[in-house]
C-alpha positions as CSV (number, residue, x, y, z in Angstrom):
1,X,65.7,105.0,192.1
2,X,63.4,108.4,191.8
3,X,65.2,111.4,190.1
4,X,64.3,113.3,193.9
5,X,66.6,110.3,195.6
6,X,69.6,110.9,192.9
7,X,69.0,114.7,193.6
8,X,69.6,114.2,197.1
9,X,72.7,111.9,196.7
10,X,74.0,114.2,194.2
11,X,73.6,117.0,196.9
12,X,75.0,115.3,199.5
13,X,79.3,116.1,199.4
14,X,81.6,112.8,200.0
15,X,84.6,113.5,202.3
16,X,87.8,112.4,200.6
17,X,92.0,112.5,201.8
18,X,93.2,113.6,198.5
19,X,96.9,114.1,198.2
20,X,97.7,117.6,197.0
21,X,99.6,117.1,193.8
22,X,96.3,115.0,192.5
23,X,94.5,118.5,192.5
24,X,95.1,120.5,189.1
25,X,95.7,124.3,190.3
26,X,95.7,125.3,186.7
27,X,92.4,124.6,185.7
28,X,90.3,127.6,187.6
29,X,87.3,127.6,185.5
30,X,85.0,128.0,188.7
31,X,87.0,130.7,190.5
32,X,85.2,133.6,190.8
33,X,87.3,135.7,192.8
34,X,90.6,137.7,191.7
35,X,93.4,134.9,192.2
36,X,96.1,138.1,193.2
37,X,95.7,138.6,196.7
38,X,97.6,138.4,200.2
39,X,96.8,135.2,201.6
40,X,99.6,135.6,204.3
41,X,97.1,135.0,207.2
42,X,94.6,132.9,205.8
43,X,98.3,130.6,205.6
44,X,99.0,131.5,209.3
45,X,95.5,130.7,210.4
46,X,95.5,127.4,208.5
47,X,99.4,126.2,210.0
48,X,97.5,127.4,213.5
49,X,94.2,125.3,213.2
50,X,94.5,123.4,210.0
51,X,91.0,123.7,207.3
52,X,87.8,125.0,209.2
53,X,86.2,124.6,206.0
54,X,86.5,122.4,203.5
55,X,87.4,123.0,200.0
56,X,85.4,121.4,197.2
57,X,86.8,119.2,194.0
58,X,85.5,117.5,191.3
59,X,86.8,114.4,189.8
60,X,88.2,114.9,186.4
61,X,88.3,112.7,183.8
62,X,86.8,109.0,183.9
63,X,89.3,108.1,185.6
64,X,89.1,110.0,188.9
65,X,92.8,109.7,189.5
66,X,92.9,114.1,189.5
67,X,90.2,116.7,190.5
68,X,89.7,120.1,189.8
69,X,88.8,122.7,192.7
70,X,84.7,124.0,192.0
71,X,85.4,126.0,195.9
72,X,88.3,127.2,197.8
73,X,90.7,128.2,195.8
74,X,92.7,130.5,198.3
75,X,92.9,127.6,201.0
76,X,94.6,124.9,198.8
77,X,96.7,128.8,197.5
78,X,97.4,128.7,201.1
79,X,98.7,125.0,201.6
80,X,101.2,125.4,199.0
81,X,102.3,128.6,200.3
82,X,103.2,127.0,203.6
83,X,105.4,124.1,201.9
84,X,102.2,121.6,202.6
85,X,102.5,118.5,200.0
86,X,100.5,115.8,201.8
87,X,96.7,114.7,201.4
88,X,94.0,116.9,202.3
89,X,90.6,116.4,203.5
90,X,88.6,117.3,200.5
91,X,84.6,117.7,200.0
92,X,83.5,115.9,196.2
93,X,80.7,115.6,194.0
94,X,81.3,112.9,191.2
95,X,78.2,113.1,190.0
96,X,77.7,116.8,189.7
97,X,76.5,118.6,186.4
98,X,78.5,121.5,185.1
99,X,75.5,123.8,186.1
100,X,75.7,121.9,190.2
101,X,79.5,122.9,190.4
102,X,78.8,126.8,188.9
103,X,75.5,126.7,191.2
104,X,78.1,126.1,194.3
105,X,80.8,128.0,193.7
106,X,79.0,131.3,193.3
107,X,76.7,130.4,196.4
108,X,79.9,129.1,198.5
109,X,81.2,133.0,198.1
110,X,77.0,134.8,198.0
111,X,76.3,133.3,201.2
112,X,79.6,134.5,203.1
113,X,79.7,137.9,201.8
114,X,78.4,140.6,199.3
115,X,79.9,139.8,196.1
116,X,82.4,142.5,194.2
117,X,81.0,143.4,190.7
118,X,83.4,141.8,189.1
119,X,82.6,138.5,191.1
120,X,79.1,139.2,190.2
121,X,79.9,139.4,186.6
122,X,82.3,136.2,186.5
123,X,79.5,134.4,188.3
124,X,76.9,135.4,185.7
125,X,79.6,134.5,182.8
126,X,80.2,131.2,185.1
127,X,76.2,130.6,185.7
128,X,75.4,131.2,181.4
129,X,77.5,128.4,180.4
130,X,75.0,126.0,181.6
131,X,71.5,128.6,182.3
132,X,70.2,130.9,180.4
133,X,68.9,134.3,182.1
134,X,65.3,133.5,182.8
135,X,66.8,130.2,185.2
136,X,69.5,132.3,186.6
137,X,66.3,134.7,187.9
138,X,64.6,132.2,189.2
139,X,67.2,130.6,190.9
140,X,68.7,134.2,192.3
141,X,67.7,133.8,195.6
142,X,69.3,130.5,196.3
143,X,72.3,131.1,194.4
144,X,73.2,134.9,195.3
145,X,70.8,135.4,198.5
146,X,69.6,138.3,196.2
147,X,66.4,138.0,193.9
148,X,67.4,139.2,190.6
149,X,65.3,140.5,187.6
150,X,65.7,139.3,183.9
151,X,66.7,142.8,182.7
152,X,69.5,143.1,185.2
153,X,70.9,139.7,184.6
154,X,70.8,140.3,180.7
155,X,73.0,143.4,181.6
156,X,75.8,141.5,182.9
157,X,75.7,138.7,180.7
158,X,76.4,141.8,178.2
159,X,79.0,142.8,180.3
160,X,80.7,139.3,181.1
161,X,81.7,139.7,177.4
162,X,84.1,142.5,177.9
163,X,88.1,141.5,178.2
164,X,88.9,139.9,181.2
165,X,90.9,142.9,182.9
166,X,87.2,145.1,182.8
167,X,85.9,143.5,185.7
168,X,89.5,144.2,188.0
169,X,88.5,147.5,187.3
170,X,85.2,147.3,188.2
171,X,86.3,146.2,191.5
172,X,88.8,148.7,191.8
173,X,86.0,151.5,191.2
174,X,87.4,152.2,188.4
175,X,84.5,151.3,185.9
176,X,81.3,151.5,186.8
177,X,78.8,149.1,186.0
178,X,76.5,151.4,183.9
179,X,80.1,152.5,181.9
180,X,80.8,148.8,181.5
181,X,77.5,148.1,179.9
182,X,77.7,151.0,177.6
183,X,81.5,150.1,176.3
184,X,79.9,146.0,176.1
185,X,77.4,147.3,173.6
186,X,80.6,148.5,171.3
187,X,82.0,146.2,168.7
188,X,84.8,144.2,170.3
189,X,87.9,146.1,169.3
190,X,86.3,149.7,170.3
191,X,85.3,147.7,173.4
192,X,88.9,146.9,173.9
193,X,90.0,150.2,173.5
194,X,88.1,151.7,176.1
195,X,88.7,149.0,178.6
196,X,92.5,149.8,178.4
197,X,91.7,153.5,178.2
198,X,90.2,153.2,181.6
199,X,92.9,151.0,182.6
200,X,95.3,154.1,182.4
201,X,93.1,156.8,184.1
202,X,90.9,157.3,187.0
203,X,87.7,158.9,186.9
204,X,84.2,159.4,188.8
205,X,80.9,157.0,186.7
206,X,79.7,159.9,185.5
207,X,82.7,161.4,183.8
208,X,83.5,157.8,182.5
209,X,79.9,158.3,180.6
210,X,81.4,161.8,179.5
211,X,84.6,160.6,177.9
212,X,82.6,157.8,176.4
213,X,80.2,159.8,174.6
214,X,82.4,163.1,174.0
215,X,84.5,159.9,172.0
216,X,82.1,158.4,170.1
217,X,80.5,161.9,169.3
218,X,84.0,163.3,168.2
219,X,84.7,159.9,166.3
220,X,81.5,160.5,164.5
221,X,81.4,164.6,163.7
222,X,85.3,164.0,162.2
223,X,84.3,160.7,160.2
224,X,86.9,158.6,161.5
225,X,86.8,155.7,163.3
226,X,86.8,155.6,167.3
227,X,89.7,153.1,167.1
228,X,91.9,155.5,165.1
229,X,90.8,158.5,167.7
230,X,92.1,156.2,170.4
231,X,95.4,155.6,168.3
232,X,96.1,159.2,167.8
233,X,99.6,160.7,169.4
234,X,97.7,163.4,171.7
235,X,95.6,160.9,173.6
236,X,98.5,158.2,173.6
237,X,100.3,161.2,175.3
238,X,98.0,161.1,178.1
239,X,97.4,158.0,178.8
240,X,101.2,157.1,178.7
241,X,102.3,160.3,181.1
242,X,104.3,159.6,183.3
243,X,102.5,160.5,186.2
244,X,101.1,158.0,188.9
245,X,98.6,160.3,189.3
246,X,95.6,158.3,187.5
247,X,93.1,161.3,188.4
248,X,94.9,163.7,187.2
249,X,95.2,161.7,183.9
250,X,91.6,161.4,183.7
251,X,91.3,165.2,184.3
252,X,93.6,166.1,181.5
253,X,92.0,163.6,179.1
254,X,88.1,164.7,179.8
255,X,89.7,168.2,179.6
256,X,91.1,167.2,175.7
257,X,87.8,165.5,174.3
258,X,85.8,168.4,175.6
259,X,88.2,171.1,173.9
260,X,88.0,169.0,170.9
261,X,84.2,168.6,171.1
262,X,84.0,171.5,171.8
263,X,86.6,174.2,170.3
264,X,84.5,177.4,171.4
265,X,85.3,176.4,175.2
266,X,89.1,176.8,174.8
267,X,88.5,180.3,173.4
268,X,86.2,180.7,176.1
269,X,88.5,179.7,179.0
270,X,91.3,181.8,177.7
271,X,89.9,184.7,177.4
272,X,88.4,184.4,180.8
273,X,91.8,183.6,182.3
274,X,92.8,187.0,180.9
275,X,90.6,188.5,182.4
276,X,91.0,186.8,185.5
277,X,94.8,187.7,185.2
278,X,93.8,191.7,184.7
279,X,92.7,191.5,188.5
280,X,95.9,191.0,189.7
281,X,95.0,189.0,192.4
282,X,97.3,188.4,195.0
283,X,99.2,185.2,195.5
284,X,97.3,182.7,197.8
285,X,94.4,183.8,196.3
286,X,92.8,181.4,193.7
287,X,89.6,182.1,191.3
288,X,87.7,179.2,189.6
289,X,85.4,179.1,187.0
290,X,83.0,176.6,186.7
291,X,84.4,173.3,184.9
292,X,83.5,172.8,180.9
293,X,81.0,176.3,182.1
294,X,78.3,174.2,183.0
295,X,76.9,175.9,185.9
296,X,77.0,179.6,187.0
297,X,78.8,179.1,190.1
298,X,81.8,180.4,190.6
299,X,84.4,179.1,193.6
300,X,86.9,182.4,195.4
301,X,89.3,181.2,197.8
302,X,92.6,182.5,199.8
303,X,95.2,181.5,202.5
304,X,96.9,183.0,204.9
305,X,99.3,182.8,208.0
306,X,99.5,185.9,209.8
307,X,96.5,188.6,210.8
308,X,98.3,191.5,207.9
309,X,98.2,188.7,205.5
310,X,94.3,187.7,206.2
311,X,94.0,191.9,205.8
312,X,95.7,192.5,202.3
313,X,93.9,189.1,201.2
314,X,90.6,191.2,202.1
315,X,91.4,194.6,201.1
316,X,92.6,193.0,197.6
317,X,89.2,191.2,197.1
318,X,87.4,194.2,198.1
319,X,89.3,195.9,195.2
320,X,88.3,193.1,192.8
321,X,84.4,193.5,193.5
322,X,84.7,196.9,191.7
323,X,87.1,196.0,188.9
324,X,85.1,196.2,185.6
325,X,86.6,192.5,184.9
326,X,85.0,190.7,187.5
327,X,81.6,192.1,185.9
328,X,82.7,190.8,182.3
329,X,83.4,187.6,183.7
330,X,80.1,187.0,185.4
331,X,78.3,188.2,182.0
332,X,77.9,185.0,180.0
């Protein structure tokens, strides 16, 4: 038999009546999506009209008396969630490689829909146990209906190494790819550190790249180590607050690394809100200065409800445009 005949029998699924309990739900080495997740009418839909598609196993063991899903992991979620414990029509491969299985259980998911990044990064993680980079490039197209280039796919290899929990945040938008590959470039522990930092606060790609490097350049100018920043009480504060309010976490933790980088700004901003205070604006009126003074523009804004209010809020910034503070505030 030619090796292009046993490629085509290999490719060619066998349909199989397997009985439920002979599939191992444990073993979800080829699952690529995040197994949390409502499946309540994916369960309806199956009671209603039974498996449209057909979920894919592997024998395991010589034996063959188990299997192990390599594709559709939520529909056989969704059987057992509707009390279903009889056989069910299965798609198998016995004579499948490690690299066929990853090959079809990234492509099963690539072909249906965009990927999240952190599918994309646990089907790179998946792909490298049996390609290397160059390979996965080459196959790209026909894996992840996207052509890849070896730089790219080298960049989340890097960041398949990162704990587990990174690439939830990823696809929660809460870690950017381009902060991921940064903190993958770390040693391990420091790696760690920041993955459950960003676990705790909520905070736009580039001010993720800000607290990163305002870390690592504090770390550095106070000759300790990044871990034992991380460990200090003032931080732990913040990222333990009580508050739900992971943005405003964020905020209050970029706004402590940049005081602490640099001290000047503190002494800055208070003696601007002095100032700010000598102008006795009126309530409903609010005065911002730039954030971390890194641009020139300055934000004046007020409310009001009636027609006298809307006049005093005027007459009282038409005051403030010739108060001597407002021109030592602008001069910086």
């Amino acid at each position: 038999m030619s090796d292009l005949t046993q490629d085509i029998q290999v490719s060619i699924p066998q349909v199989l009546h397997i009985q439920l309990d002979k599939i191992d739900l444990t073993d979800t080495r080829y699952q690529i999506s995040r197994q949390e997740g409502d499946i309540t009418s994916l369960a309806q839909s199956i009671k209603e009209h039974g498996l449209t598609s057909l979920p894919l196993v592997r024998p395991q063991g010589e034996s063959g008396e188990s299997y192990i899903l390599v594709t559709g992991f939520k529909r056989i979620k969704a059987l057992v969630h509707n009390g279903y414990g009889g056989k069910v029509v299965c798609q198998t491969l016995p004579k499948a490689s490690e690299a066929d299985c990853a090959v079809r259980a990234v492509s099963d998911t690539a072909f249906s829909r965009p990927l999240t990044p952190g599918e994309l990064i646990q089907s790179i993680w998946l792909l490298s146990r049996s390609m290397d980079a160059i390979l996965i490039v080459k196959k790209s197209l026909s894996i992840f209906n996207t052509q890849f280039n070896t730089g790219y796919v080298k960049d989340l290899q890097q960041i398949a190494t990162l704990p587990r929990n990174a690439r939830e945040l990823m696809d929660d938008g809460r870690l950017s790819i381009k902060s991921a590959k940064k903190i993958a470039s770390l040693p391990p522990e420091l790696a760690a550190c920041f993955v459950t930092l960003f676990s705790a606060v909520k905070t736009s790609a580039s001010k993720q790249m800000e607290i990163i490097a305002n870390f690592l350049e504090i770390a550095a100018r106070e000759r300790i180590t990044p871990e034992n920043l991380y460990q200090e009480k003032p931080i732990q504060a913040i990222l333990g607050h009580d508050s739900k309010d992971l943005g405003h976490k964020g905020n209050l933790l970029r706004r402590y690394l940049m005081e602490r980088r640099f001290p000047s700004l503190e002494k800055k901003r208070q003696d601007i809100q002095k100032t700010i205070n000598s102008l006795k604006l009126e309530p409903g009126i609010k005065f911002v200065v730039p954030d971390n003074f890194e641009s020139m523009s300055y934000a004046c804004s007020f409310e009001f409800k009636t027609r006298a209010e809307y006049d005093s809020r005027v007459a009282c910034l038409e005051r403030v445009s010739t108060h001597p503070g407002l021109e030592e505030i602008l001069k910086r």
